[in-house]
PyMOL commands that place a pseudoatom at each C-alpha (Angstrom):
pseudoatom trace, name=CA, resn=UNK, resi=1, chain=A, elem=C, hetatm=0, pos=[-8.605, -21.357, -14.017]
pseudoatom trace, name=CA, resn=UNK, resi=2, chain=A, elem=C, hetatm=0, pos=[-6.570, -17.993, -14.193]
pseudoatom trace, name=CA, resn=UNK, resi=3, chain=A, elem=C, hetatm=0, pos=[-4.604, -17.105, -10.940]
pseudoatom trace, name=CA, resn=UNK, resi=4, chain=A, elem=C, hetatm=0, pos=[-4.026, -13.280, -10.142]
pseudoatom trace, name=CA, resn=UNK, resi=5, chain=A, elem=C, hetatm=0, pos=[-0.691, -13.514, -11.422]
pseudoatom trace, name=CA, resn=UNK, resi=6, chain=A, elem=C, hetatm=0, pos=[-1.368, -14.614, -14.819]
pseudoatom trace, name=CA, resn=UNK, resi=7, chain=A, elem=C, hetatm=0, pos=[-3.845, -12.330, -15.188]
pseudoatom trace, name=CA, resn=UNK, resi=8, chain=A, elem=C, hetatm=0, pos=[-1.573, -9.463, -14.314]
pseudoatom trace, name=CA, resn=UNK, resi=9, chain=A, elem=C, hetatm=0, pos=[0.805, -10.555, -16.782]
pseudoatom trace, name=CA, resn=UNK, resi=10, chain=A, elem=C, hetatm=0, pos=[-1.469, -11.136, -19.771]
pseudoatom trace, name=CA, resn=UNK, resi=11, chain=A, elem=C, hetatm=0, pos=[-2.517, -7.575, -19.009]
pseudoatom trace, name=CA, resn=UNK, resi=12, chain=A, elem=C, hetatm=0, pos=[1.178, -6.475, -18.901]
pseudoatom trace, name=CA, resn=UNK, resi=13, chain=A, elem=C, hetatm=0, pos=[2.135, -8.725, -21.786]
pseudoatom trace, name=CA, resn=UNK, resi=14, chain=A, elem=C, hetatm=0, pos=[-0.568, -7.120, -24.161]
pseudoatom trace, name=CA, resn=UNK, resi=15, chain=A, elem=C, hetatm=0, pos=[-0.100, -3.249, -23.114]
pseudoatom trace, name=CA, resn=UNK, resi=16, chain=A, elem=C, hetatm=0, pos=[3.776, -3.937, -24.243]
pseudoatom trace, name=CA, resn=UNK, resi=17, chain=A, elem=C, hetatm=0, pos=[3.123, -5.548, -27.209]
pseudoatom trace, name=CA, resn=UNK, resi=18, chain=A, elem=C, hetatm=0, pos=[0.958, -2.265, -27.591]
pseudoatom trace, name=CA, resn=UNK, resi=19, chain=A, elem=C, hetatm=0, pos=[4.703, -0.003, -27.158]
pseudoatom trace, name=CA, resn=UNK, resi=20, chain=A, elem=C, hetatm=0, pos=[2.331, 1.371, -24.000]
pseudoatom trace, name=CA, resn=UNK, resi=21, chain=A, elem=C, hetatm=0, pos=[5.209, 2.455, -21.890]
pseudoatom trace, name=CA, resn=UNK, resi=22, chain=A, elem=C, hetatm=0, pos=[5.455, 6.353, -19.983]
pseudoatom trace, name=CA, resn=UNK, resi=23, chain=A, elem=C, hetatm=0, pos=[3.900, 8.612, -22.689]
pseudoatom trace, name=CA, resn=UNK, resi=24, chain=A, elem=C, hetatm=0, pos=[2.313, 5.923, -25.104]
pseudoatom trace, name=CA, resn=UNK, resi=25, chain=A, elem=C, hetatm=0, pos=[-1.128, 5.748, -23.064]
pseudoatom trace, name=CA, resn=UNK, resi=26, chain=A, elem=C, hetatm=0, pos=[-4.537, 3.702, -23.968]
pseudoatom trace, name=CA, resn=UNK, resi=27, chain=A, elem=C, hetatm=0, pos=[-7.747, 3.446, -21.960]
pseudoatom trace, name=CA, resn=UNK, resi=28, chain=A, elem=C, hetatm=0, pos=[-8.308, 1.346, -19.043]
pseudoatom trace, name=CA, resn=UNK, resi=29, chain=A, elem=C, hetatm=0, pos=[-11.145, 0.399, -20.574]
pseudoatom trace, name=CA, resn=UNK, resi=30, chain=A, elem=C, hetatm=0, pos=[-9.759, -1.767, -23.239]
pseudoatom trace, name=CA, resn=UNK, resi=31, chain=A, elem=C, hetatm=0, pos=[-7.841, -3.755, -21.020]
pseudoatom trace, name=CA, resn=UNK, resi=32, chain=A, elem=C, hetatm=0, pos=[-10.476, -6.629, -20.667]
pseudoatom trace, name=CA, resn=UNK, resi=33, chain=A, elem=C, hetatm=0, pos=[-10.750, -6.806, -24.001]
pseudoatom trace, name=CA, resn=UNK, resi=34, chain=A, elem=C, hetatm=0, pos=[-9.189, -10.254, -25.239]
pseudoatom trace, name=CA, resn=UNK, resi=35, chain=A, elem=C, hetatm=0, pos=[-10.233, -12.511, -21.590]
pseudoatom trace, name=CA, resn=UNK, resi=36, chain=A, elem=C, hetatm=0, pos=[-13.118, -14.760, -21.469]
pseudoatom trace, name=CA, resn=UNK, resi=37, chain=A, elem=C, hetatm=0, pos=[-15.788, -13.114, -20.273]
pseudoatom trace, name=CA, resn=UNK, resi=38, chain=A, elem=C, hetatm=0, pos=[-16.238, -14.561, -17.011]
pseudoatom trace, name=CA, resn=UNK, resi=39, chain=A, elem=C, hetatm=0, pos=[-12.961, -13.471, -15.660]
pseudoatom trace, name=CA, resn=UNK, resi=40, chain=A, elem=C, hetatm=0, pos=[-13.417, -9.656, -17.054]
pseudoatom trace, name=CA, resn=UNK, resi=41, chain=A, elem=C, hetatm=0, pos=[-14.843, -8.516, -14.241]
pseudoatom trace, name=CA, resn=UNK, resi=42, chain=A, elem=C, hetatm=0, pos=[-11.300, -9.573, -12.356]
pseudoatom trace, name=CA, resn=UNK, resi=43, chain=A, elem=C, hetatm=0, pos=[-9.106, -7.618, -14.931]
pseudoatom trace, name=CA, resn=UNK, resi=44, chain=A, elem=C, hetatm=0, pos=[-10.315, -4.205, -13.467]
pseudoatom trace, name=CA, resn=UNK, resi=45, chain=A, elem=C, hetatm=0, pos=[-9.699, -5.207, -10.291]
pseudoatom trace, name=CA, resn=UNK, resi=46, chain=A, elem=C, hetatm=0, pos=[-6.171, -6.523, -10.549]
pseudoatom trace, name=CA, resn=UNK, resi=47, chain=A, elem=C, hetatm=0, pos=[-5.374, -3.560, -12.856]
pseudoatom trace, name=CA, resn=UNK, resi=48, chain=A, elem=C, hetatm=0, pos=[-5.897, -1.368, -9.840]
pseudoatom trace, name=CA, resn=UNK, resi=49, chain=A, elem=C, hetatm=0, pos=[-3.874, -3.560, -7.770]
pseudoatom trace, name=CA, resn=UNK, resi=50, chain=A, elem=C, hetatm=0, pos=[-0.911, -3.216, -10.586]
pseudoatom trace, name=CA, resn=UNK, resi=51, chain=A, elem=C, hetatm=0, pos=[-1.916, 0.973, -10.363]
pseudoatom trace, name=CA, resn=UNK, resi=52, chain=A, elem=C, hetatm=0, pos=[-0.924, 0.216, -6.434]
pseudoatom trace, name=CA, resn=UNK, resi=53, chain=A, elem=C, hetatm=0, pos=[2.115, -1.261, -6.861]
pseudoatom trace, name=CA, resn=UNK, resi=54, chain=A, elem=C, hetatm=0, pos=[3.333, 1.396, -9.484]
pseudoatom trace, name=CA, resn=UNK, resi=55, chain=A, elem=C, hetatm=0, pos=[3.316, -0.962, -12.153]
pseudoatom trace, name=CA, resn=UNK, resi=56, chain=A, elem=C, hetatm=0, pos=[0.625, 0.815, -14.158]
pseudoatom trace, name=CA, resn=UNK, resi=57, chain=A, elem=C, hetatm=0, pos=[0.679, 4.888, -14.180]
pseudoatom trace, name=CA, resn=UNK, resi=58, chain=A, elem=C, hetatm=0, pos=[-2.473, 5.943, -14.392]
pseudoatom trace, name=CA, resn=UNK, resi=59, chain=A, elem=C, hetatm=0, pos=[-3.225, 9.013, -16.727]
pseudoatom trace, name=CA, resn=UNK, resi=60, chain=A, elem=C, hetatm=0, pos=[-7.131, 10.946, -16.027]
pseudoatom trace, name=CA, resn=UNK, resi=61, chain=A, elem=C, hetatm=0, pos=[-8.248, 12.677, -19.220]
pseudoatom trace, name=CA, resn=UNK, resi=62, chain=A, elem=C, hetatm=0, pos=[-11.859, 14.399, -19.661]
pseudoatom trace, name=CA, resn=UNK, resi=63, chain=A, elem=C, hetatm=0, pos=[-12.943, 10.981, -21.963]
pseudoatom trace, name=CA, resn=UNK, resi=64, chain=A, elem=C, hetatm=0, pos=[-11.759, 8.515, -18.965]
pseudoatom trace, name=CA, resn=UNK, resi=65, chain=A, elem=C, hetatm=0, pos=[-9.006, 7.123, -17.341]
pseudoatom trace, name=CA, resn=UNK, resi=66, chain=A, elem=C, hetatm=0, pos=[-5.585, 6.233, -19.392]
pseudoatom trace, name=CA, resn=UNK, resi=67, chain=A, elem=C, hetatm=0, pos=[-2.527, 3.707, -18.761]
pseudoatom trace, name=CA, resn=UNK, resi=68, chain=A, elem=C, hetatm=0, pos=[0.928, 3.031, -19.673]
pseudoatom trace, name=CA, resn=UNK, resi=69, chain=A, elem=C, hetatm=0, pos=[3.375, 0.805, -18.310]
pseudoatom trace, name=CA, resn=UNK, resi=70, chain=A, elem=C, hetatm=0, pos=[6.584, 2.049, -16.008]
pseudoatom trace, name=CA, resn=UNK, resi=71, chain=A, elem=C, hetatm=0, pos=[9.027, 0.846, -17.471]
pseudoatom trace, name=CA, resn=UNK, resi=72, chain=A, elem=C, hetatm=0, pos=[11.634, 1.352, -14.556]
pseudoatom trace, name=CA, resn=UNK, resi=73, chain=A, elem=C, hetatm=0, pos=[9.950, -1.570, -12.819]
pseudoatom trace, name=CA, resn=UNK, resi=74, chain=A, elem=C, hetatm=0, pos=[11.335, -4.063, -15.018]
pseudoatom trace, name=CA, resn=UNK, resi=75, chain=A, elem=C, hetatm=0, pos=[11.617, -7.125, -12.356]
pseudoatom trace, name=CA, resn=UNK, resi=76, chain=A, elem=C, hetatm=0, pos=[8.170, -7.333, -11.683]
pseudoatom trace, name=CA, resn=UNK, resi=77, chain=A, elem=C, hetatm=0, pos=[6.910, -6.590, -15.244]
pseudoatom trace, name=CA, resn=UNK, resi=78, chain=A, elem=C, hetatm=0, pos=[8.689, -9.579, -16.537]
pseudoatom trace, name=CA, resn=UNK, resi=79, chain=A, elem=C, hetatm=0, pos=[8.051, -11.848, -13.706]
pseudoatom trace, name=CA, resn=UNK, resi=80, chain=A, elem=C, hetatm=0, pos=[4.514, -10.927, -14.078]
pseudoatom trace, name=CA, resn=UNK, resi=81, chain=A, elem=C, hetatm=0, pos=[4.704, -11.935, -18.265]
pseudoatom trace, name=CA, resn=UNK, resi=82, chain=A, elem=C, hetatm=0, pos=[6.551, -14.803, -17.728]
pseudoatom trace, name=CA, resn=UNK, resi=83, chain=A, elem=C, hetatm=0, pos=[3.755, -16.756, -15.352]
pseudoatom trace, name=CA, resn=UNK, resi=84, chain=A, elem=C, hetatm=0, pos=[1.313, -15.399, -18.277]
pseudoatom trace, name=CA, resn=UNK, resi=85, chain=A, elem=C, hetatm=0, pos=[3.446, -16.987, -20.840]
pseudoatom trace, name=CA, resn=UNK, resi=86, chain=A, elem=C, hetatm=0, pos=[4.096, -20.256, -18.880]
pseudoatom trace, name=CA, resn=UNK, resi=87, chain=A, elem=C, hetatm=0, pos=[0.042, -20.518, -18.977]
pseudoatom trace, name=CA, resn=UNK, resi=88, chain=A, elem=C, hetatm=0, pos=[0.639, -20.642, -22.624]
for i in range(1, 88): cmd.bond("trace and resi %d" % i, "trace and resi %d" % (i + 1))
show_as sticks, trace
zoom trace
């Protein structure tokens, strides 16, 4: 079973794998790409918690909604990556 956390950082871990940090944007969309499919549905939700806590900026374009990473949250980002990666 996935907790919130590890969620968070899987999402984290694969946007900066991605180099999505500040100006380097993809689409919210594609972030539950790569779960299981039963815990999809909990990606979105959790990456509008991470929007909340300033984790994710979120960039709105006339094809949908974009996000990068801020990068000036470091802390968080890694604590967030690290509970993903002690899933692992």
């Amino acid at each position: 079973m996935w907790t919130n956390e590890e969620i968070k950082g899987k999402i984290l871990h694969k946007l900066t794998r991605l180099g999505k940090f500040k100006h380097s944007h993809t689409s919210i969309d594609n972030l539950p790409k790569g779960f299981p499919q039963e815990i999809r549905g909990r990606v979105e939700v959790l990456a509008k918690e991470l929007k909340k806590e300033r984790i994710l900026f979120s960039k709105p374009t006339n094809y949908g909604e974009e996000v990068s990473i801020n990068s000036e949250i470091r802390e968080k980002i890694l604590y967030y990556i690290n509970k993903f990666l002690e899933k692992e």
